[in-house]
DRENNU-644846 format. One record per atom (N, C-alpha, C, CB): residue in one letter; y, x, z. Coordinates in steps of 0.05 Angstrom, whole numbers, plus 5000, padded with zeros to 4 digits. Each point is the difference from the previous one (the first is absolute). Glycine has a CB too. Layout:
// residues N
AYXZ...
//
This chain:
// residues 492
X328882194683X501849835015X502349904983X498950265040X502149874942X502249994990X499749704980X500850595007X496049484978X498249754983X500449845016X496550164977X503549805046X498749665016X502549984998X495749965038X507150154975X502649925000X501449824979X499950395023X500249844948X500349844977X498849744997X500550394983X496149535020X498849874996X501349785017X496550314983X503849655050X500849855011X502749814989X497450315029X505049864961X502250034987X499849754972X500250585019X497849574969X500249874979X498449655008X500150564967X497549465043X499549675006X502249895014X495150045003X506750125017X501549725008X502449964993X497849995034X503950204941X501649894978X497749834989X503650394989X494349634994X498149784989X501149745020X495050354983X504349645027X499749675026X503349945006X494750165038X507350074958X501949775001X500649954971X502150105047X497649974935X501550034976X497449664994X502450764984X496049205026X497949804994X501949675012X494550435009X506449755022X501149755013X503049904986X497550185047X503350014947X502550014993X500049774965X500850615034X497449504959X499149774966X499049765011X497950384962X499749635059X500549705007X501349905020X496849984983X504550115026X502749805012X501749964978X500450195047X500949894936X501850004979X500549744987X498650444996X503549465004X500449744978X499049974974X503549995019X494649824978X499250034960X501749904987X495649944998X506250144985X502649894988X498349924975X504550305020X495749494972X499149834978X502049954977X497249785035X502350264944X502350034981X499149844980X501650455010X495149544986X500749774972X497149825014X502450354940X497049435047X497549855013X499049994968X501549675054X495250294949X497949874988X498750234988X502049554993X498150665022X498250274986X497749945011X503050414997X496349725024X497149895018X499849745010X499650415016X500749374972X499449775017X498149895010X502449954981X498249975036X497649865020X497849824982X503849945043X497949844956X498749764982X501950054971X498749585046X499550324934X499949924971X501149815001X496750164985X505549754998X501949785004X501149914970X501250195050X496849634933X501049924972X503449885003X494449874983X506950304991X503249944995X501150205012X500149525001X502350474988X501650115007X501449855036X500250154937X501749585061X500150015019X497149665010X506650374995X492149705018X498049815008X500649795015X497750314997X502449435007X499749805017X498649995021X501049864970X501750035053X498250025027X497049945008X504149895009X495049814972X497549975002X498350214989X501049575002X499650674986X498150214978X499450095023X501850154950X500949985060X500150125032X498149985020X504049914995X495249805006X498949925022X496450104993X504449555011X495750444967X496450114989X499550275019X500149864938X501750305068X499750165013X497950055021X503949964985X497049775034X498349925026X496650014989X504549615024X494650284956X498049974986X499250184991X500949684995X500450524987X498650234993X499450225000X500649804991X501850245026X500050255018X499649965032X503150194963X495949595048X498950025024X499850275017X498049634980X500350495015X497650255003X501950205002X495849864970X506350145014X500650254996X503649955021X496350144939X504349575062X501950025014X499350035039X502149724951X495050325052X498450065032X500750284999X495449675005X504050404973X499550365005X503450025000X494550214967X508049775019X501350045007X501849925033X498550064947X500449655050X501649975029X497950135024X502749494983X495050625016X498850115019X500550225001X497549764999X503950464981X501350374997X502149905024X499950264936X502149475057X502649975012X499849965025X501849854965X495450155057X500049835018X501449724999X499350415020X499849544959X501449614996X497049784995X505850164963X491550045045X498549764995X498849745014X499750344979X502049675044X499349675019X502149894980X498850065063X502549964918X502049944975X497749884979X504150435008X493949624989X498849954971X499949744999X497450384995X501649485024X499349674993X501549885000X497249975014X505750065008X502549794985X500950044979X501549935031X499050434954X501150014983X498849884972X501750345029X495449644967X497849954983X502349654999X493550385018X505749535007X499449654994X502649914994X496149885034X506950274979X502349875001X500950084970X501050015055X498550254935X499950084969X499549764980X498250445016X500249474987X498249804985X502149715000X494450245020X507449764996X502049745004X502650095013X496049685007X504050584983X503650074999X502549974988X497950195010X503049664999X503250024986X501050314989X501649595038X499050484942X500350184990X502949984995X495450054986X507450145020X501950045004X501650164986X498249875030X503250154946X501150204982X502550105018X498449764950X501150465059X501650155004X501050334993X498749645026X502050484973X502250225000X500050255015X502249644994X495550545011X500750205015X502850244999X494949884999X506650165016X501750174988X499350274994X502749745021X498050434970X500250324992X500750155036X502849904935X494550195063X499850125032X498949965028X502850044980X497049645010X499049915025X496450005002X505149695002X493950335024X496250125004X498649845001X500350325024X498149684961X496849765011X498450265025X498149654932X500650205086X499150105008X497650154993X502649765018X496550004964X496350304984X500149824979X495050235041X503949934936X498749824980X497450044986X504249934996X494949974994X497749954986X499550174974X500649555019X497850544974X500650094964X497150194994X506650095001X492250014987X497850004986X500150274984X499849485000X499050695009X499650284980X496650024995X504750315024X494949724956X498150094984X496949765021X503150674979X499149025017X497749805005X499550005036X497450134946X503750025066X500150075026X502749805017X497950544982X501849315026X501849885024X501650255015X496249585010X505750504978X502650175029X501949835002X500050504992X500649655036X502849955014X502050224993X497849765039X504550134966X502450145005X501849805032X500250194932X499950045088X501949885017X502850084991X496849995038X505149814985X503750064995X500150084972X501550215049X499249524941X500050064961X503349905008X493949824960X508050435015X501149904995X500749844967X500350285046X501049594952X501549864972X501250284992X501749435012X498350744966X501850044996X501550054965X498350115051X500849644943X499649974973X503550054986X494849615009X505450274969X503250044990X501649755004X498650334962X500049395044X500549755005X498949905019X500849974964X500249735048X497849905014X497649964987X503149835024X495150174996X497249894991X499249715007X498750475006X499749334966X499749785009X497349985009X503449844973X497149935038X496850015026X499649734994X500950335049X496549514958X499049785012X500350005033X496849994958X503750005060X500250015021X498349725020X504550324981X493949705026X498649795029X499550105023X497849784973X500649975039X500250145032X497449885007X505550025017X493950165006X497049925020X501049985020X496450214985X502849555032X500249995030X497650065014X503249684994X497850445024X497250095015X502250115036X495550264937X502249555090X501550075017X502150065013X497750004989X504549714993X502950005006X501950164987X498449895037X499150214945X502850194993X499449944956X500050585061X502449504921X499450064985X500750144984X499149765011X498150324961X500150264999X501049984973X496550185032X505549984948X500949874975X497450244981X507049785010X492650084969X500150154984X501150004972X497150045029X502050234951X501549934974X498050074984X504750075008X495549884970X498550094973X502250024977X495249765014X504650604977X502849984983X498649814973X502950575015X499149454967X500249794976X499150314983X504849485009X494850574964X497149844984X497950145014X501549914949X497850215080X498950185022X497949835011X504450265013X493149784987X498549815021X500450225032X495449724954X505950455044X499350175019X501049775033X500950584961X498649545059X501149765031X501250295018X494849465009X506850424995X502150125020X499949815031X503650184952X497149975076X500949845017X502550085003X496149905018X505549924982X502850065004X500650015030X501249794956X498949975056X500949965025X498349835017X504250094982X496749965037X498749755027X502449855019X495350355009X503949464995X502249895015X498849785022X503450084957X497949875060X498949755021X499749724985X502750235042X495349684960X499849604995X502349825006X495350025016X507049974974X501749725006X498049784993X505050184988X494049715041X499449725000X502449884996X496350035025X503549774962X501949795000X501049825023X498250044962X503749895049X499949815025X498949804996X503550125016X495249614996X499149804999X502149804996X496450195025X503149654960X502249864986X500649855030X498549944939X504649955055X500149815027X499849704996X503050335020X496449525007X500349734997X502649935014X495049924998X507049824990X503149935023X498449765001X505950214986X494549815039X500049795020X502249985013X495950045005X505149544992X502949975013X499249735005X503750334976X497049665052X500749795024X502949875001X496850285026X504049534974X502550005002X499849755031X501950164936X499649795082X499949855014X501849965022X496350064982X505149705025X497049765001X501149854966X499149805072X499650034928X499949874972X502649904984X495749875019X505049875011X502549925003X502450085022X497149694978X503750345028X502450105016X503249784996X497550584989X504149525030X502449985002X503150104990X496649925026X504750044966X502150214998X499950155014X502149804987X498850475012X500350215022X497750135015X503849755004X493350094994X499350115023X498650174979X499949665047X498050494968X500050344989X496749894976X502350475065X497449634914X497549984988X499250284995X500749554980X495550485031X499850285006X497549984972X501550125066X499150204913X499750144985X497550235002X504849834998X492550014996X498650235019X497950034967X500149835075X499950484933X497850114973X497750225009X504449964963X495350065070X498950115002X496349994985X504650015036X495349704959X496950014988X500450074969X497949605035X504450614955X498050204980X499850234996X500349744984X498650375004X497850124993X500950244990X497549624994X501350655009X501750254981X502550044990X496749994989X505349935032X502549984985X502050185007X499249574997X501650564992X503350265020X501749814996X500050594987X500649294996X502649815002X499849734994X502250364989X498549515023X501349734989X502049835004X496750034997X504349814977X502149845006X500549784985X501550355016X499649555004X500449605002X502349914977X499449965062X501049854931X502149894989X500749695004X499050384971X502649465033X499649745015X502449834979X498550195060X500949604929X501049844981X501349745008X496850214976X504849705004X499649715019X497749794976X506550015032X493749814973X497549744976X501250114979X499249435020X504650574974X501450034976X499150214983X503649835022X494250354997X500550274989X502250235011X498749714963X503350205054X502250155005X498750315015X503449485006X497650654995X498750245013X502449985024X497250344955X501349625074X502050035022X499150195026X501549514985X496350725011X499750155015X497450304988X501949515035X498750584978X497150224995X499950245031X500850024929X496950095066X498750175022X498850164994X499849755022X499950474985X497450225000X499150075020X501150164970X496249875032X497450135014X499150205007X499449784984X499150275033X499350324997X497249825017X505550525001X492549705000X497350045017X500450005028X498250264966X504849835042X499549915024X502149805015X497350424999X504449444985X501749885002X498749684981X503950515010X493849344994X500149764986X499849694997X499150344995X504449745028X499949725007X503549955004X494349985027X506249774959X503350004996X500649675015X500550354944X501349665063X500349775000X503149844994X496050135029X505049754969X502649844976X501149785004X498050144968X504349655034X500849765003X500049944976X502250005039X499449804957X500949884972X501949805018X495450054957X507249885037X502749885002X499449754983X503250455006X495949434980X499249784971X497749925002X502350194968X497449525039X497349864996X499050084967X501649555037X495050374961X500050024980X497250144996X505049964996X493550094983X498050154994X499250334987X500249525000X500150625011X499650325000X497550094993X502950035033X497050144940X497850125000X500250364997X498349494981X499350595034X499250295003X499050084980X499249995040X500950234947X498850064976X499950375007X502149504963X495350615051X499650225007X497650224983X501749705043X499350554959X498150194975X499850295019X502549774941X494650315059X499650245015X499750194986X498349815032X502450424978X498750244971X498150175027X505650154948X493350145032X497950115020X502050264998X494249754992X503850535009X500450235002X501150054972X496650095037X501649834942X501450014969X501449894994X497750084986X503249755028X503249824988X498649764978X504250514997X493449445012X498449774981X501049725019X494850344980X505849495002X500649775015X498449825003X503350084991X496049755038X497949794998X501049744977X498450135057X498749844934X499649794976X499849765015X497450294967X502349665058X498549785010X503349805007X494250315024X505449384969X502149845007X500750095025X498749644975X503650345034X500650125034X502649835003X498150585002X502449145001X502149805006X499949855012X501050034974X501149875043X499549785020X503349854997X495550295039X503749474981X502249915005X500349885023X500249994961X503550005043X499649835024X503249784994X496750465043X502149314975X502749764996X501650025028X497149594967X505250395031X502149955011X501049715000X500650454990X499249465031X500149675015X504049954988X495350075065X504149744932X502749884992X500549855028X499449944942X503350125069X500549875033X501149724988X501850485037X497449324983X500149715002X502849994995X496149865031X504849904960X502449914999X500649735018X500050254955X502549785061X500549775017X501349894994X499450125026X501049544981X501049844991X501149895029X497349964951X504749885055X500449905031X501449714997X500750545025X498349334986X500949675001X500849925024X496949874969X505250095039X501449845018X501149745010X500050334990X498949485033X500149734991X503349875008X494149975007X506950275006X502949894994X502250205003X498549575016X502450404958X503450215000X501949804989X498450534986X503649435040X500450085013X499249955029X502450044964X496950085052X497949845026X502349855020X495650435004X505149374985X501349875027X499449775013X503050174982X497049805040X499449855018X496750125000X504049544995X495650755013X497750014989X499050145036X500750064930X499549955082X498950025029X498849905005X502250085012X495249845000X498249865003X498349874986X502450035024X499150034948X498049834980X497750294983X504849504986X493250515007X498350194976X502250084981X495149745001X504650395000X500150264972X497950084984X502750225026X496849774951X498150114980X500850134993X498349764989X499850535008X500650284983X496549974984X504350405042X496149674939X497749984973X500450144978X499349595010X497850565001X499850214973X498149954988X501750335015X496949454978X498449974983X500149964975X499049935032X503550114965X500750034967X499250384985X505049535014X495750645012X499250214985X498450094991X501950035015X496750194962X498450054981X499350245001X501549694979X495950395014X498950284997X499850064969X497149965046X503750204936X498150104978X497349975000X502950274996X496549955023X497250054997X498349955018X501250274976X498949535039X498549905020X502049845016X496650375000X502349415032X501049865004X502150015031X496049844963X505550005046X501350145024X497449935021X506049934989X494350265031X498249995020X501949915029X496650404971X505849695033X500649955027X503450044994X494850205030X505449664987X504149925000X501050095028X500149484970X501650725033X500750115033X503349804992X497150705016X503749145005X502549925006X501550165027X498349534976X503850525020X502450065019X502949884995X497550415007X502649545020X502749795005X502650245017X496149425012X506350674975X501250135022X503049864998X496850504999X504049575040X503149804991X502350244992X499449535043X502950384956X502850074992X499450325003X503449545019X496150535004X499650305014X497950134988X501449875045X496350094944X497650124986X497949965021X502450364970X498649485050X496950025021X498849794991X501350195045X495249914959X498549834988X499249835020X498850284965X501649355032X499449695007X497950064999X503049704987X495650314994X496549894995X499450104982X499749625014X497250374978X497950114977X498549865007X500350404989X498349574980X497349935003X498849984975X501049785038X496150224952X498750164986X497649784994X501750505021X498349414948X498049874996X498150144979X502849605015X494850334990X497650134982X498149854979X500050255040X501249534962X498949714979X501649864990X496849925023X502450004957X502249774984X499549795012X500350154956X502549685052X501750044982X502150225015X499149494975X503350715017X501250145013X502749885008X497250344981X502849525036X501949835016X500650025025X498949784975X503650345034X499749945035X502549805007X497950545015X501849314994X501649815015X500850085019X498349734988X504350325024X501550095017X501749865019X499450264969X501949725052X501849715017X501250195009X497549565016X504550394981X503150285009X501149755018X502250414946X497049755085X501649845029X502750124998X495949965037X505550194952X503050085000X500950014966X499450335052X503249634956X501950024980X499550234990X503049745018X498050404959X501150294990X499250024977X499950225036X500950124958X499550014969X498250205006X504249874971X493450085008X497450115002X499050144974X499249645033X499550514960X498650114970X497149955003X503250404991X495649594987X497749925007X499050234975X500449435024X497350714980X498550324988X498149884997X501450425022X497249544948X497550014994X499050224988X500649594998X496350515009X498350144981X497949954988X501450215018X497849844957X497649845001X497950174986X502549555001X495250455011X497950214988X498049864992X500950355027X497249904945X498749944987X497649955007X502650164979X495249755014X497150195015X499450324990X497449505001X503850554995X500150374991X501450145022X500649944946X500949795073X502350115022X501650114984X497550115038X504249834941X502450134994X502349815006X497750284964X504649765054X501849855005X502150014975X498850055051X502549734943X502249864991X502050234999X498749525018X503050544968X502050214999X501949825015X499150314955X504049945049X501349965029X502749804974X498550625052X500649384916X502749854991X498849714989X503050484984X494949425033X499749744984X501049875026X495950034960X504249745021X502449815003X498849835038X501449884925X497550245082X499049855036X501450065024X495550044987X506850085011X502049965025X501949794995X499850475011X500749384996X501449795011X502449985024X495649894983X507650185011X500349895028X501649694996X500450545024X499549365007X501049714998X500650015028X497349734960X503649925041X501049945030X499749825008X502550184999X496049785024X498749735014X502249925012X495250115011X505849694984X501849885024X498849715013X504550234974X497149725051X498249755017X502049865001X496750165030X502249544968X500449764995X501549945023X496249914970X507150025021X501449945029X501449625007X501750634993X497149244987X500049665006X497449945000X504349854978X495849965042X497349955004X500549575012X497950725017X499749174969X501049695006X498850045033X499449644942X500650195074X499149865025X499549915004X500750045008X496149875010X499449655008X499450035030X497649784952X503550045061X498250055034X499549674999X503050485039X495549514985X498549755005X498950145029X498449764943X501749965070X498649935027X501749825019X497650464997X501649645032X500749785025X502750145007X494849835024X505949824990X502950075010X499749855028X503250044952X498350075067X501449895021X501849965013X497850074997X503549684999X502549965014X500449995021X500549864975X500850185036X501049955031X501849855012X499050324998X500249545019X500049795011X497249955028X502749884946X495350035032X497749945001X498150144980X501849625018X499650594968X498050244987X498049784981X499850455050X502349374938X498749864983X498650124976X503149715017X495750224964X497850244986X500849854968X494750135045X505850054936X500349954981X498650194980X503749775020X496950144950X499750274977X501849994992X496350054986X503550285007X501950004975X499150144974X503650005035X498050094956X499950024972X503250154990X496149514996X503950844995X501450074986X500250114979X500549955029X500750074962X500450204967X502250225001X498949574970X500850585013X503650225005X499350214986X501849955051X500050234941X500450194984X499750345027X503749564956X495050655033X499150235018X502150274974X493349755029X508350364991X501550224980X499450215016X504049774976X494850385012X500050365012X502450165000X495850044981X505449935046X502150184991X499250275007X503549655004X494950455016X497950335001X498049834989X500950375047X497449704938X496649974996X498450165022X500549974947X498249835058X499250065023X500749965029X499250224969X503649785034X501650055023X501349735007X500850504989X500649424998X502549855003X500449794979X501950405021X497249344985X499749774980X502249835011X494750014987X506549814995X501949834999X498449634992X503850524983X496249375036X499049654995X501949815003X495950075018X503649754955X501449735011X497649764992X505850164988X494749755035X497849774987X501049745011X495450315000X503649464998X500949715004X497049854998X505450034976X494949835043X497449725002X500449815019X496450274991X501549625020X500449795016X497049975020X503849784960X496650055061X498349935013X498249724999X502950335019X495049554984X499049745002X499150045034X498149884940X503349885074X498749895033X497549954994X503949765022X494950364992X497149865006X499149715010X499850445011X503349445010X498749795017X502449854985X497350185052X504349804932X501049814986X503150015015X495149704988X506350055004X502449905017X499650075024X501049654977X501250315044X502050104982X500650244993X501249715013X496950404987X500950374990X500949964964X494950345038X507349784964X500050054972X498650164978X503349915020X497050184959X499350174977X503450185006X496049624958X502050625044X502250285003X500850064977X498250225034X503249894958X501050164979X500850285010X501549584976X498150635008X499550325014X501150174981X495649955024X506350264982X501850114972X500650245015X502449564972X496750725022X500050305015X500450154975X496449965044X505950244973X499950314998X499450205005X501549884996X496350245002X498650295022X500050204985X496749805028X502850344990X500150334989X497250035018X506250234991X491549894989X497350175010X499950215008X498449854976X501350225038X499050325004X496549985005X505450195028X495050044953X496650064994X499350215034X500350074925X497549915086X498550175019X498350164989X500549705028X500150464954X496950154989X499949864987X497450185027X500249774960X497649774982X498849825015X498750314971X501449705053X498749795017X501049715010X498550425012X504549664992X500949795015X504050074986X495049985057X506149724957X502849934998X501149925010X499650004978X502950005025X502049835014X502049954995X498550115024X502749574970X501449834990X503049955016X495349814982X506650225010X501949945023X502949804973X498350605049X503049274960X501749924984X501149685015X497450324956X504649495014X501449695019X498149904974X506649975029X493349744985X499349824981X501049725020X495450314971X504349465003X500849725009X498049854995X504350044992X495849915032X497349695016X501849704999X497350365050X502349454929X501149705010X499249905023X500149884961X500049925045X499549815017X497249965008X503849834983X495050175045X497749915003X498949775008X500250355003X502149535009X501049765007X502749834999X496850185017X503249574984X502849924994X501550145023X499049524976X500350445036X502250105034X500150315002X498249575035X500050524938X500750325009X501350024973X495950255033X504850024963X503250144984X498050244979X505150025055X495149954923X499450304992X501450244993X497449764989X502150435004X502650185013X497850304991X503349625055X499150614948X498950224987X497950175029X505150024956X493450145030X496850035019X500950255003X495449714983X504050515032X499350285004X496450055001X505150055028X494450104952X497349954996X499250365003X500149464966X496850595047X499450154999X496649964995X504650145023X494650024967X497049974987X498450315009X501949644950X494750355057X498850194999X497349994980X502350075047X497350084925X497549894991X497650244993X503049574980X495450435018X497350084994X499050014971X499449825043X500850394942X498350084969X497549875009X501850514982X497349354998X496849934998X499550204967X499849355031X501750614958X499650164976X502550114979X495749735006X505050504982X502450004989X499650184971X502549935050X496850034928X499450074977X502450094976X496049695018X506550345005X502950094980X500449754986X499150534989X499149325000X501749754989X500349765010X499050174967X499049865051X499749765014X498650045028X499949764954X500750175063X500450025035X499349785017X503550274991X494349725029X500149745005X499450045043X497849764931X503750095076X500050005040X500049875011X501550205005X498449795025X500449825012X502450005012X495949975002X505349875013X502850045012X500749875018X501350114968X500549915056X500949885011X502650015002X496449995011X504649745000X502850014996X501949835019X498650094954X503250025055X502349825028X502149954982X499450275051X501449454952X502549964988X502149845022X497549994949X504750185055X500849975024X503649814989X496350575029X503749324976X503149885001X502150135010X498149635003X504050424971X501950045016X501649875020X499650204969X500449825059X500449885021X503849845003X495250395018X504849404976X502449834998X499849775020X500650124950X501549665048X500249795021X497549884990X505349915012X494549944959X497449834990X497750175000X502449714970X496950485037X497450134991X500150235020X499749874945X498050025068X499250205032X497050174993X502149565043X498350564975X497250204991X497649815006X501950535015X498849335003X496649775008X498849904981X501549815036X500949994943X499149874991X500150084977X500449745030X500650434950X499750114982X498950264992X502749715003X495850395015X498850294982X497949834989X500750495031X497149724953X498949934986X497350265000X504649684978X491750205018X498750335007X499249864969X497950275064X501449854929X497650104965X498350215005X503649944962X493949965019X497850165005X498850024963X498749795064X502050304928X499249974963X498450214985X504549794996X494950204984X499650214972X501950024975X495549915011X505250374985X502149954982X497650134976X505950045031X495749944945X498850164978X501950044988X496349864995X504050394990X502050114971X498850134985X503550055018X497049824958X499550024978X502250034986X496549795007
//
């Protein structure tokens, strides 16, 4: 019993003292005793290196198959064969995970190797990809022996980006908004704008993000603007691709205003011309002219709005006053005229207060209501416009039936009063001669009622009627001296 005890004892110190050596770190202190591969020179060139793949094939299966690394053999074989080879630097201490190396013609391993030489050790260093991930390896320098050092995940690279930039609309206005849109590109975490003027001037910039890619901007200055935009990706690589646009800013029309009379007097009833067809676009042509008329107070008389050339509105001011007259004038881009060019106007219509006189028609004397014409002329003074007119006029009569009726002679003072626009009424003296020898002439009391047929502020034209009554004395009785008229006057 005591035999089996010891015996037990001693195999399983054996088995750990076995586990314990291979778990253990192989500390590596010098290289090129047992080497893997034969390697002419001292230190060899990467391409010598690469013969490896070629002539030790066979023997690099058996090692990566001890390592469980042989679904490893065929990338490492082919990517070997066209590896970038990497001079690097292992430090003093740090582990390959297994390496390669050769006793008595035999392919072994060593796992968890460390460096632990008196210096760093120089290496060739490359890599295999295989399943996203990659695997480095090394081959020390003048050593054909192979080490795996490390593994690490595949940095794919991001996909380069494309900028794509919209700018719009093409042409615009001062002020109004131009929208900044980049959503059509491509792989980008950032981007950003920069906005110029033609000069070159730099007068704005922006940045982007993925989920922010769309800006939008005025500009205060006609003129031509360009975008000049650059995207980067995840690596901070910037797109190569042109990415610029532009957009124009409308130059607003300029107004010009023509007036056909300053100062407007005697100007009631007659046209007014306002004309803007002198004003000018830069960059295209005027499209439409808005007029406004306001009086003394700011209330607005009239508007009106033309959309064709020529840009003229003719106007007839039925009242006196002082008036302004507001032009705007727009482009076909619709950009209106700024508020300091020269198209307000104020002025002052005033109405025409002499006016000449003509009447003409029948007369009847009394007596026998003999029938005559006449014929006057006279001077018309406004003393209200509109209201209250002042006449003198003078003419005469022709008898119809001859002798003995005389030729009248006719010489009045009246005062008008206007009825509205429709009608009037005449009241005032005047002097009637003789209608006959045996009658007396002598001063009249006259009263008149007449009728607008038409009245255009400068000229007025009616019918009228009219009693001219004698002032009643010993020579001159109401029988035989009144007098009826039936006429048309005109003033001009």
């Amino acid at each position: 019993m005591k035999g089996k005890k010891l015996f037990c004892i001693l195999v399983t110190f054996i088995l750990v003292l076995s586990v314990v050596s291979f778990a253990a770190t192989h500390k590596l202190t010098r290289i090129g005793v047992n080497t893997f591969a034969r390697i002419r020179g001292n230190v060899p060139t990467a391409e010598v290196m690469k013969t490896i793949a070629q002539n030790y094939a066979g023997d690099i299966k058996i090692g990566l198959d001890k390592v469980g690394q042989g679904d490893m053999y065929l990338p490492f074989i082919e990517q070997l064969k066209a590896a970038t080879f990497v001079d690097k630097s292992i430090p003093v201490g740090d582990k390959f995970v297994w390496m390669f190396f050769r006793v008595n013609g035999k392919v072994q391993v060593w796992e968890d190797v460390e460096w632990a030489g008196q210096k760093p050790l120089d290496v060739f260093s490359f890599s295999v990809t295989k399943d996203n991930k990659v695997y480095e390896y090394v081959i020390p320098k003048p050593c054909g022996n192979i080490a795996f050092y490390k593994v690490s995940d595949l940095k794919v690279p991001p996909p380069p980006t494309t900028c794509d930039l919209v700018v719009s609309p093409a042409k615009a206005n001062i002020n109004e908004p131009i929208t900044v849109d980049m959503t059509g590109t491509k792989n980008a975490t950032a981007m950003d704008v920069e906005v110029f003027t033609a000069q070159g001037t730099k007068v704005g910039a922006h940045s982007f993000t993925p989920t922010a890619m769309k800006w939008q901007t005025t500009f205060d200055k006609p003129g031509e603007y360009v975008f000049k935009a650059k995207a980067v990706n995840a690596d901070g690589v910037a797109s190569t691709n042109l990415c610029q646009a532009k957009t124009y800013v409308n130059f607003p029309p300029v107004c010009k205003l023509w007036m056909s009379c300053l100062p407007c007097d005697d100007y009631v009833g007659r046209p007014i011309t306002f004309d803007v067809s002198g004003s000018t676009d830069a960059d295209g042509q005027i499209a439409k002219a808005s007029f406004q008329i306001t009086d003394e107070a700011g209330n607005v008389v009239d508007s009106f709005t033309k959309t064709e050339k020529p840009f003229v509105w003719e106007k007839v001011f039925k009242q006196a006053g002082k008036y302004t007259v507001s032009v705007i004038v727009f482009d076909d881009m619709g950009a209106a005229s700024g508020a300091g060019d020269p198209c307000k106007l104020a002025f002052e219509v005033t109405q025409k207060r002499f006016f000449f006189l003509a009447e003409f028609g029948g007369l009847l004397a009394r007596g026998t209501y003999t029938g005559y014409v006449f014929g006057r002329l006279g001077l018309l003074y406004s003393l209200a416009p509109d209201a209250l007119d002042l006449i003198v006029r003078a003419g005469g009569a022709i008898p119809t039936p001859g002798a003995p009726w005389k030729f009248i002679w006719m010489a009045d003072a009246l005062l008008n009063l206007h009825l509205g626009d429709a009608a009037y009424i005449d009241g005032g003296l005047g002097y009637s001669s003789q209608e006959k020898l045996e009658r007396k002439g002598g001063i009249d009391l006259i009263g008149a009622f007449g009728v607008n047929l038409f009245n255009n502020y400068t000229s007025a034209g009616s019918i009228f009627a009219e009693v001219r009554v004698p002032v009643i004395t010993a020579d001159r009785d109401w029988d035989n001296h009144h007098k009826l008229l039936l006429g048309f006057r005109y003033i001009f």
